[in-house]
Every structure is written in C-alpha cells, then in structure tokens.
C-alpha positions in Angstrom: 78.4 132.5 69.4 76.3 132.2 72.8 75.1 128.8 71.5 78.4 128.0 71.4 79.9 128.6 74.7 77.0 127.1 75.7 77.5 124.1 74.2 81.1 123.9 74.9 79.9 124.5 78.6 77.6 121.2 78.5 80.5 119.2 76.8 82.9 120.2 79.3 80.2 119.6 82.3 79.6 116.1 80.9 83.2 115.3 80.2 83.6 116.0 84.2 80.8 114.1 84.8 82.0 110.9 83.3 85.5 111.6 84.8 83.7 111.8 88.6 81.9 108.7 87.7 84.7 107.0 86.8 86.9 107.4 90.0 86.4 104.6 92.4 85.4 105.3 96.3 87.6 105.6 98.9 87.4 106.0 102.6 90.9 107.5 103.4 93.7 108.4 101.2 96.9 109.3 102.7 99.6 110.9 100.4 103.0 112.8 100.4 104.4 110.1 102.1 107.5 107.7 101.9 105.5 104.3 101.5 107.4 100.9 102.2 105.3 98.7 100.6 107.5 95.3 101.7 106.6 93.5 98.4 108.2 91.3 97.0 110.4 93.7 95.1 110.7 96.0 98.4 108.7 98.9 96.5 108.7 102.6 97.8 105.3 104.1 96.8 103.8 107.8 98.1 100.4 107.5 98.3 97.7 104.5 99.7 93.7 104.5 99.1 91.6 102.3 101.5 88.2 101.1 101.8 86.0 98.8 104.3 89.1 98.7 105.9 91.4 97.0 103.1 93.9 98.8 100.9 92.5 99.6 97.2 95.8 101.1 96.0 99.5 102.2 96.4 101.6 104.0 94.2 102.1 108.0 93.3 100.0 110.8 94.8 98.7 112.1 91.1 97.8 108.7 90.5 96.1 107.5 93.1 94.2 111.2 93.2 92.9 110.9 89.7 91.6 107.4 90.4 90.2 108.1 93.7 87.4 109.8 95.5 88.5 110.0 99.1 85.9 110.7 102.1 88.7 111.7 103.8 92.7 112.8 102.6 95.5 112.9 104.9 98.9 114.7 104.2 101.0 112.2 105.0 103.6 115.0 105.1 106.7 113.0 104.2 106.9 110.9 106.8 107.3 107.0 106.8 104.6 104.1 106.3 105.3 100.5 107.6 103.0 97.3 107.2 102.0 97.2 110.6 104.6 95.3 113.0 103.6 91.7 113.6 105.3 89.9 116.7 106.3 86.4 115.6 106.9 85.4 119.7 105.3 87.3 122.8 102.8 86.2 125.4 100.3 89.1 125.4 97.5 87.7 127.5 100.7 87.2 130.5 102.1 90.8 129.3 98.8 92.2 130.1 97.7 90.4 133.5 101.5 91.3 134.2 100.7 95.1 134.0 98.3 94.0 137.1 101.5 93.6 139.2 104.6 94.7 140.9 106.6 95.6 137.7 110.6 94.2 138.5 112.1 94.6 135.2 115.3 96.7 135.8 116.1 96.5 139.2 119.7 96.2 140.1 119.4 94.0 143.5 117.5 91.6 145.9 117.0 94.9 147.9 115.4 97.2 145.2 112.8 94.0 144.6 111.8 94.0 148.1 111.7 98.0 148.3 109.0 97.9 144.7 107.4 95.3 146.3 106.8 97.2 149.3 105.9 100.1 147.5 103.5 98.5 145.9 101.5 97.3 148.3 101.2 100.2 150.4 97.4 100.9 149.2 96.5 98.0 150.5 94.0 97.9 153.7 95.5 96.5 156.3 94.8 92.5 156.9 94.7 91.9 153.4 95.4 88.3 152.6 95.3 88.7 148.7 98.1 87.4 146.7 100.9 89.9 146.1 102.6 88.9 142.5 105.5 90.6 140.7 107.6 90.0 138.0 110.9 90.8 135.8 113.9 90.4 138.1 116.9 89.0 136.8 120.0 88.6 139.1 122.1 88.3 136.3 121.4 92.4 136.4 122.9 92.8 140.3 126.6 92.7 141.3 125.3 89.5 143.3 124.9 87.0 140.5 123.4 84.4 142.8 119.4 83.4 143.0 118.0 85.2 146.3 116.6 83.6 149.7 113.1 84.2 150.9 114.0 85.1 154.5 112.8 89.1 154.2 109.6 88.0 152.3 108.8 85.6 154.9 109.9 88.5 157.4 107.8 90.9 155.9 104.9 89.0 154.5 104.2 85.9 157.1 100.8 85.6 156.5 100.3 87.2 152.8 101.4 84.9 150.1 103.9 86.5 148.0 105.4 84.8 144.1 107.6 86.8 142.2 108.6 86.0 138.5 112.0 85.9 136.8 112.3 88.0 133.8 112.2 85.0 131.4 109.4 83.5 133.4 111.6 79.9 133.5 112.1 81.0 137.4 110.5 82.2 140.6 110.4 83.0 143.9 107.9 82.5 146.7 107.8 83.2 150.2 106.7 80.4 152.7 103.2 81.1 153.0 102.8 80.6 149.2 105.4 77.5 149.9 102.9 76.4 152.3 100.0 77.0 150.5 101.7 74.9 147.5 102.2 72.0 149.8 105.8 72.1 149.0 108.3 70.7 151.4 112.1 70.6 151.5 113.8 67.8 149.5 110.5 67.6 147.2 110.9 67.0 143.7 109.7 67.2 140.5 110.4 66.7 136.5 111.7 69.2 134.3 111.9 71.9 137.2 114.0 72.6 140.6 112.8 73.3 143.8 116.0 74.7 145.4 116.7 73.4 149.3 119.6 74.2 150.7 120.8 72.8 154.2 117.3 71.2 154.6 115.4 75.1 154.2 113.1 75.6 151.5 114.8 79.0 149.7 111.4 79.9 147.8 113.7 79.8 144.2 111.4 77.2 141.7 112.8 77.0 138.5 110.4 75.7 135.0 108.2 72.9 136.2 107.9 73.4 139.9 106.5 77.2 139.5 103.3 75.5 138.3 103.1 74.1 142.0 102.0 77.9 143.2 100.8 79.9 140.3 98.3 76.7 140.3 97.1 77.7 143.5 96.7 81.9 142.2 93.1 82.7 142.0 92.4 83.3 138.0 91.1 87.4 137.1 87.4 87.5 136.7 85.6 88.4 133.2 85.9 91.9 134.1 89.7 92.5 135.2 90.3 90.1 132.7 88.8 92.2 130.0 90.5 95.5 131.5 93.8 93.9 131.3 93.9 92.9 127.7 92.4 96.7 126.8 95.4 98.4 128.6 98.3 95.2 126.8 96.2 95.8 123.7 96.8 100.0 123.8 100.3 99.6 124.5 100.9 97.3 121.6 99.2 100.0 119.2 101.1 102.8 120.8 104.2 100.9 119.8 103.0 99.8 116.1 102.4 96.4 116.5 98.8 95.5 114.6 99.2 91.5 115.3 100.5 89.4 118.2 101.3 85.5 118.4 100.6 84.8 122.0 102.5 81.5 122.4 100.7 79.4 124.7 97.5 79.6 125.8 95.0 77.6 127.6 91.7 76.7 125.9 89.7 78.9 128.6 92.1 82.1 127.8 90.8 81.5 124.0 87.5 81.2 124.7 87.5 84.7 127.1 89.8 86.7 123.9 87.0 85.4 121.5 84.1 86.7 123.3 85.9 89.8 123.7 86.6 90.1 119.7 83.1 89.6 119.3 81.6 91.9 121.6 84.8 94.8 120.0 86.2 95.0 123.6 89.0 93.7 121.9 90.7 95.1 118.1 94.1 92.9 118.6 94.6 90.7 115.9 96.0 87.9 117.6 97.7 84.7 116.5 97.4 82.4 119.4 99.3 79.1 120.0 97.7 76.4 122.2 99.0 75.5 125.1 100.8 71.8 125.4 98.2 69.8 127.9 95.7 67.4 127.0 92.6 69.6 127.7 93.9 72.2 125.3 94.6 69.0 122.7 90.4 68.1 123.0 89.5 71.6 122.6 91.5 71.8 120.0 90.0 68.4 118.4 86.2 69.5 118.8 86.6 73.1 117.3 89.5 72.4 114.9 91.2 75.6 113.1 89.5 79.0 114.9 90.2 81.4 111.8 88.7 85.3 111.8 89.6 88.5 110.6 91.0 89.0 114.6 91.7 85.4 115.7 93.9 82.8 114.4 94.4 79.5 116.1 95.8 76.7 114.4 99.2 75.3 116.2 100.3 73.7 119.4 102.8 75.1 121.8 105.5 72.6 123.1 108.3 73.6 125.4 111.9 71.5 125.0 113.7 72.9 128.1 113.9 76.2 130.2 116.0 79.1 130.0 119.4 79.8 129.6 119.7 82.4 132.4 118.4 80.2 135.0 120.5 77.6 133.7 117.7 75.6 132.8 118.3 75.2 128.8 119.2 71.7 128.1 122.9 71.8 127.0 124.6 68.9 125.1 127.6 69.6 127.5 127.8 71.1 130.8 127.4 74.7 131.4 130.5 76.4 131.4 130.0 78.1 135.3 128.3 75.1 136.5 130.7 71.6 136.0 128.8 68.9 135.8 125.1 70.2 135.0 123.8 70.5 131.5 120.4 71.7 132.6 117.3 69.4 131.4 113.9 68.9 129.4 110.9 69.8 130.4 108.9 66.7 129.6 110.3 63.3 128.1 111.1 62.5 124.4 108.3 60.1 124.3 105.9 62.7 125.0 107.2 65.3 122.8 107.4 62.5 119.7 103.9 62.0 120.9 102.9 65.5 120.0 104.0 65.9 116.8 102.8 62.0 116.2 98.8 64.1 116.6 99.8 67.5 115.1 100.8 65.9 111.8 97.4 63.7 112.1 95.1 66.9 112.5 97.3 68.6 109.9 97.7 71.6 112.7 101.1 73.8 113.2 103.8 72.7 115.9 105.7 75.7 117.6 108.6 74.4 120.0 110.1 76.7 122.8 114.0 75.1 122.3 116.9 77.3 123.9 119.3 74.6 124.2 121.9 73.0 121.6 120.9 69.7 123.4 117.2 70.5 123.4 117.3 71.8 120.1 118.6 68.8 118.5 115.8 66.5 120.0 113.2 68.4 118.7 114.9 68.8 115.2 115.3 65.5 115.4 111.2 64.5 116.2 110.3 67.5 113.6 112.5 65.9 111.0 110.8 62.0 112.2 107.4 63.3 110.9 107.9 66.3 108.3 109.9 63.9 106.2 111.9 66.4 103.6 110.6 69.3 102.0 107.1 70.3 103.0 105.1 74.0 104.0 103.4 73.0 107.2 105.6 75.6 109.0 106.7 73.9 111.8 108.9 76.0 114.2 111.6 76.2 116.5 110.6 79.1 118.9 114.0 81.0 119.5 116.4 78.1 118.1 119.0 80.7 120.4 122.0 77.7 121.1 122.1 75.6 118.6 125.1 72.8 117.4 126.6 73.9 114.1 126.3 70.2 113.0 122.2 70.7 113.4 121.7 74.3 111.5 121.6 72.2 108.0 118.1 70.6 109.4 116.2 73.4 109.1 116.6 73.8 105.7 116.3 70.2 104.9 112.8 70.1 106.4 111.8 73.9 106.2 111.7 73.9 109.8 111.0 77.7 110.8 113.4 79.5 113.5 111.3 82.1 115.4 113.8 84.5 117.0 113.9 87.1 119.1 116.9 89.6 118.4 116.7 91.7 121.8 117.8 88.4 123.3 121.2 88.6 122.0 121.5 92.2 123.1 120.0 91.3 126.8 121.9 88.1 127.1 125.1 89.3 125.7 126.7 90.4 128.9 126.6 86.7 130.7 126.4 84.1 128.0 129.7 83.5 127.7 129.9 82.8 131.1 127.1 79.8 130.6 128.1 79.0 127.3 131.9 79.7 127.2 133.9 81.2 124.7 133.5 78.8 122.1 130.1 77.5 121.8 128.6 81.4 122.1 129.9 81.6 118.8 127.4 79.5 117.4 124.6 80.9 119.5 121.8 84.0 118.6 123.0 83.1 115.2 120.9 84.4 113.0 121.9 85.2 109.9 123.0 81.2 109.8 119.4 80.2 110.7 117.9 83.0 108.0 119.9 81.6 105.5 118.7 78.0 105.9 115.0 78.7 104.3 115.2 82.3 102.8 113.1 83.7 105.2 112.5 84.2 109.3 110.3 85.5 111.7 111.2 87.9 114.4 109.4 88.9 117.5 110.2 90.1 121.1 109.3 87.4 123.3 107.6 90.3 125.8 107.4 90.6 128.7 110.7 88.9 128.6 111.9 91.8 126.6 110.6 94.8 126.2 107.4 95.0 123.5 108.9 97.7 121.4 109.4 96.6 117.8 111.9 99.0 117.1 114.3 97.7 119.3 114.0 94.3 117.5 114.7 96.5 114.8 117.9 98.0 116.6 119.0 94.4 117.9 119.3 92.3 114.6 120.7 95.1 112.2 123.4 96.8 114.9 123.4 94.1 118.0 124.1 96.8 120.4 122.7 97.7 123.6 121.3 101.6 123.7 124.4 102.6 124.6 126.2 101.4 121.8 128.3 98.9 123.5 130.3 96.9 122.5 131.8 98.6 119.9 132.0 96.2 116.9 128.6 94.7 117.9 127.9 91.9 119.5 128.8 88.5 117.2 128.2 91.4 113.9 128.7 88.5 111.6 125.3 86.9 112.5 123.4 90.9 112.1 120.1 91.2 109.7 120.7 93.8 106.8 117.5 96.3 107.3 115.7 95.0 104.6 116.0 91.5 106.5 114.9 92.6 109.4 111.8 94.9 108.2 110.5 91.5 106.3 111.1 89.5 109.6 108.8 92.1 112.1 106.2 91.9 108.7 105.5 89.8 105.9 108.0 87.1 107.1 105.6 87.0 110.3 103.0 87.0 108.8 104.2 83.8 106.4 104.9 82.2 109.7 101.2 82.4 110.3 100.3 81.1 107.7 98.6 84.7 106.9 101.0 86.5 104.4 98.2 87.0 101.7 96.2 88.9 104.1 98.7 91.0 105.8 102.6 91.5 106.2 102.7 94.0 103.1 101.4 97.3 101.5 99.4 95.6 98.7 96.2 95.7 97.1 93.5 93.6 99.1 95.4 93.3 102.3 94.3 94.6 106.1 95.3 98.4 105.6 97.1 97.6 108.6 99.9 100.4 108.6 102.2 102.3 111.2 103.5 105.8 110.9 107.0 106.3 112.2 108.7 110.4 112.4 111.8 108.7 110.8 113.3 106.4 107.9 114.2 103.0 109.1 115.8 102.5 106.1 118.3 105.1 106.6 118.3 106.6 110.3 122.1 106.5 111.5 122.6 103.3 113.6 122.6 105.9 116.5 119.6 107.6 115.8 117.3 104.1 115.3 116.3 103.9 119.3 114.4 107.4 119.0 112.2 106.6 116.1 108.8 107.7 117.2 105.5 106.0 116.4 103.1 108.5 115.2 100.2 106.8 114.6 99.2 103.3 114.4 96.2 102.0 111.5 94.3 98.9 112.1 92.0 97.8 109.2 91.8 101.6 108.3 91.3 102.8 111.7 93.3 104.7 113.8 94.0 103.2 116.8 97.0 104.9 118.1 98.3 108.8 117.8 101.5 110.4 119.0 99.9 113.4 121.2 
C-alpha cells in the first residue's frame, strides 16, 4: 500500500512535470481585462501573453494561464485594452520644440497674446537679445475677427526679435526687428504666401510662404535641447496613449538627429516620418532610399497644395464667401507638384499631400490620378482632403487615393466655416464618412499642435462632432459622423495600413508590437457625454510600460 502511494506520487509529479514543460514562456501576462483586439472580425478577448516585446497570445484568462508561464501577471482588473493609438497626421518634432515657447493656444484676444508673451519672458536677464517665439493664437477665437498689427510688439520689444505662430501654423506675426532682420520691406512679395502692407506699413502678419522669410533666420536648437525637447513631446504622447506618430514633414537633418537618438534609446517613439518637399530632402532621400526600423519609418514625401482655411489661404475653386473676389492660392505651381509625383512613382516611394481646398484638392487628385493610373496599393494620400468638390470624392476610390483626416478639425472649425465657405459648399466639407466610404478604410490623426494631441478627442470628434460642451445639439454635419468601430480602426490598424505597417502593428494579434493602452472606461460604450473623461491608465510600448496614471 506505501509502494503505492508512492508510486502514484511519482506519476502525478511527472505528469506536472511534463505539463510545466509544456507551457511556453512569457514575460508579462495581463488578464481580467476587456481586450479589443481590432481584428479583422473586431474580437473582444480577456487576457494577452507577451514576450521580447511582441504579443504571444490573446484570448480567455484560463486559456492563456494553462499555456503560459508568466515572469510577471498583471490583473488587468476589468478595465479596457486598446492597440496603441497611432496618429495618422501631427508634426511632433514642431509639437515638441513648440513646448520650448510662449504657449498661445486658447487665448481670447490680441491683448491676452501680448500679456503671455510678457509673462513669459520675465525670467529673462535684462539685455537679452534672444529670439522670443510663441505660438497657437487664432483670432477667429476673439470677438475681433481681424489679423492683429505689430505696433505693441514693436513698442515693447524694439530691439528683441519677436515671431509668433498661428494656430494652424499657415500664419504669423513678427514684430519689426524680426521684419528687419528678414530683410522684408513694405510692398515685397512672394509666391504662395502674403506679406500684409497696409497704407505703405509693414503689419508683421505673413501668411504660408513668406513665414519662411524669418523662421529662416531663427537659430536651430543644439543636439542637447534638441534631444530634451523630443523627451518631454515623446512623454506627453505616452501619457495620452499614442505608441506611434507620423510627423509630416521633416527636413533630412531633423531625421538624421531622431535616428541618432533611437539608437542611443534617448528616444522610444515609434515615428513615421514624411520628408519634407525641397530638393535637399529629395537627394537624401535618393542616397539612403527607404529608412525602415523597429522605431523609424521613412518612406514618403510631403507636398503642400495650399494653406489653411482659417487664414484664408486654402485654394478655393470660387471665392471665399467673406472675402469677394479672393479664392486663396497654391503654394507652389502645378508644374512642380506634377514634377513630384513624376520622381515618387520613379523611386516607388509614398506621396502625402497637405490639400485643404476644393480647388487645391482637385489639382492634386488630378496629378495623383496622372501617375497612379487606376487601381493600385502605393497609398498615396491626401492629408486632410477637408473641402473637397462633390464631383471629385469618386477619385479616390477610383485610384485608392487615401484621405488622411483629422476629425477635431470639424469640431474647431465648425464655428466659422460657414462664414469662409458659405452655407452651401460647408455641406460638402469635413466629410468624412463620404471619403471613408470611397476605399473601405481611412486614417485619422490630430494634426497637433494644430489641435490638441489627445486621441480621445479624435475619438469624441468623428463619432459625436461636438465640442466639449455638447454644442450644437444635433452635431455638427451628424450625417458625415464615424460609427465607434470606424473610428477605433482609423486611430489603429487603419493608421497603421496607411503606413504601410499594419502587419506589425494597428491590432491585438499574435506577432505584432505588444503595443497597448489602458483606458479606466469602455470606448465602445461610454455615453456620448462621458467620452471626454476617459482616463489613460497606462500606456505599453513593445511590452514596456512607458506611461502610468499616478
């Protein structure tokens, strides 16, 4: 009878054995948790394994228990997994140097600028001369709807040069000594920008084109602000969920600085970076073709069609509706666009186009549609395709030309566009569920610092198109709104398609970056109300946790 037990001991010892032996290593499992996997068939799993920084598994807690020998568990304690947010659109690398100056988003006159400006600069030692830089006004936002004068910056600043950016960056303002500095005199002009005179006085308003004239003559960071910048841009992106960034439009020397970072780990960020329209950029681009790493992605050009449609600068095919007689303009001629696209499709890159315009949309639908030549999957796309001509939407389909859109803008510009647009022709713009349907799929971003670099209010934007006060009532244009499904595909795998990355990210699924984000709430099924207080709890990058609500 001892011998037995014994031996029944053994056999049981052994069969645990082989059962240990047979379950496969894991770093990290998280469990008891709603999972949304954002699969093809939109699965809802509870449980995730993850090793060397890739997922292993998804599916039930018991199963992924019995299969698994986790280093670590987490109790995900029924809260709500996410592929981590990709931004289709934003311009981190500007985001980031921008958190370097006077921050001017939300202020609600000329006179509030000048008093943050002022604030601002009060550390400084007297006799600086260093440039003072700002941005994120918007005088669409002040019960004076009218661009600004420089007369108190010159009053206040006559020997400091002083350039602050509009919201949308399309505009500016500088005071004379940066004027000066410029070489810009009254009655100068230049193509595809404005440099406003008015009765033979320089006002210090440049619009597109003719900001390049100062922020030419800005001194660049050096390696080490540079590097402190992009740490502080990169922590704010994790504390809001987002695991991957397009930055559209870089220079070649940008790209260059981000890649030593990456390789030296200053910098985690996977970024998807679009180069910069300028011939430099273009030979760069020639001698070290398609940059691809875990971290880095470079392999499309960044053109810009026309300006922005609060500075009146979007290239309309009629005139704007509170300005007779001006339709706005391109920012560089046809020719040169159609020569763009004529060495993208040679070097078998990826052509992104900033159009706003119905006008400038057409003419670069019309130049993509030249050299794509029907149906094709080289992902050429319109960056925010936000006014475009009813008659046009049909191309995009017919030569899977990509809209890039940026819900928040509908919401921000929602107040005033009917006032540039008028009340017909609104109707066809921030259309987006027009533009979704003419390929199946679309990518959605923020556009920040334009708009603010919270995913979730992309979220918020496209399903309910109300600001955070739930105005207007009905929504804004609700017949163009994303279903939540829609939109959770457009801030993930539908990003990550427009990429050209969607087997490596964008979903829950085995192989994949365990790229994830923990929110307190269910995006699938938070009131419509309660979607603007979702919190981020934590924030996974290749297994890591790089952000955690404290």
């Amino acid at each position: 009878m001892i011998f037995m037990r014994s031996f029944l001991l053994i056999v049981v010892g052994c069969l645990c054995l082989v059962s240990c032996s047979t379950k496969k290593k894991a770093d990290l499992l998280i469990y008891n948790a709603t999972i949304y996997t954002v699969d093809s068939a939109f699965s809802v799993a509870e449980a995730i394994a993850i090793k060397d920084g890739k997922i292993l598994a998804v599916g039930k807690t018991a199963d992924l228990e019995k299969n698994f020998d986790a280093s670590e568990k987490m109790n995900g304690e029924g809260k709500f997994i996410y592929p981590g947010f990709i931004d289709a659109h934003s311009h981190f690398v500007g985001y980031s140097k921008g958190l370097q100056v006077v921050n001017l988003v939300g202020t609600k006159s000329w006179d509030e600028v000048i008093e943050k400006t002022k604030a601002f600069i009060a550390h400084d030692s007297p006799g600086t001369k260093s440039w003072i830089q700002g941005r994120g006004w918007d005088q669409n936002d002040w019960e004076t709807k009218d661009f600004p004068g420089n007369e108190k910056l010159n009053e206040l600043f006559p020997d400091r040069p002083v350039f602050l950016v509009r919201i949308d960056g399309h505009a500016a303002i500088a005071n004379q000594k940066a004027l000066d500095l410029a070489g810009i005199k009254p009655g100068d002009k230049i193509n595809g920008g404005t440099i406003e005179t008015v009765n033979g006085k320089l006002t210090g308003i440049l619009i597109d084109n003719a900001k390049g004239l100062v922020s030419a003559k800005i001194p660049s960071l050096n390696d080490a602000e540079f590097k402190e910048a992009l740490k502080e841009g990169q922590a704010n992106c994790f504390a809001a969920g987002l695991t991957t960034v397009s930055d559209c439009g870089l220079d070649h020397e940008d790209i260059e600085a981000i890649r030593k970072l990456e390789t030296s780990q200053d910098l985690k960020m996977r970024l998807y970076v679009m180069v910069s329209d300028d011939k430099k950029n273009f030979d760069w681009l020639v001698k070290n073709g398609i940059i691809k790493t875990d971290r880095l992605n470079v392999r499309s050009v960044k053109m810009y069609a026309d300006g922005a449609l609060g500075s009146r600068g979007a290239c309309l095919l009629q005139p704007y509706n509170d300005k007779p007689g001006w339709s706005g303009f391109l920012l560089s001629s046809q020719q040169h666009f159609d020569s763009v696209a004529a060495f993208i499709i040679q070097h078998g890159c990826q052509l992104c186009t900033h159009a706003i315009g119905d006008s400038g949309n057409r003419i670069i639908l019309s130049i993509y549609a030249k050299y794509l030549k029907g149906k094709n999957d080289l992902r050429w796309r319109i960056e925010h395709a936000q006014v475009v001509d009813p008659n046009d939407l049909k191309l995009f389909g017919e030569y899977n030309i990509i809209p890039s859109v940026q819900p928040t803008h509908a919401t921000s510009d929602m107040y005033w566009a009917a006032d540039r647009l008028g009340p017909e022709r609104v109707k066809t713009a921030y259309a987006y569920k027009q533009l979704l349907e003419q390929n199946g799929w679309m990518p959605l971003g923020t556009d920040f610092p334009v708009e603010d670099i919270y995913p979730l209010e992309t979220f918020y934007a496209a399903v309910v198109r109300k600001d955070a006060k739930g105005w207007p009532n009905n929504g804004f244009q609700p017949e163009n709104s994303l279903t939540r499904e829609q939109t959770l595909r457009g801030m993930t795998i539908w990003a990550a398609r427009a990429n050209f990355e969607e087997t490596e990210k964008g979903s829950l699924e085995k192989g994949k970056f365990a790229d994830l984000v923990i929110l307190d709430k269910d995006l699938m099924k938070t009131d419509d109300k309660e979607l603007l207080s979702i919190k981020v709890v934590a924030t996974w990058l290749g297994g890591e946790k790089v952000f955690e609500l404290k």
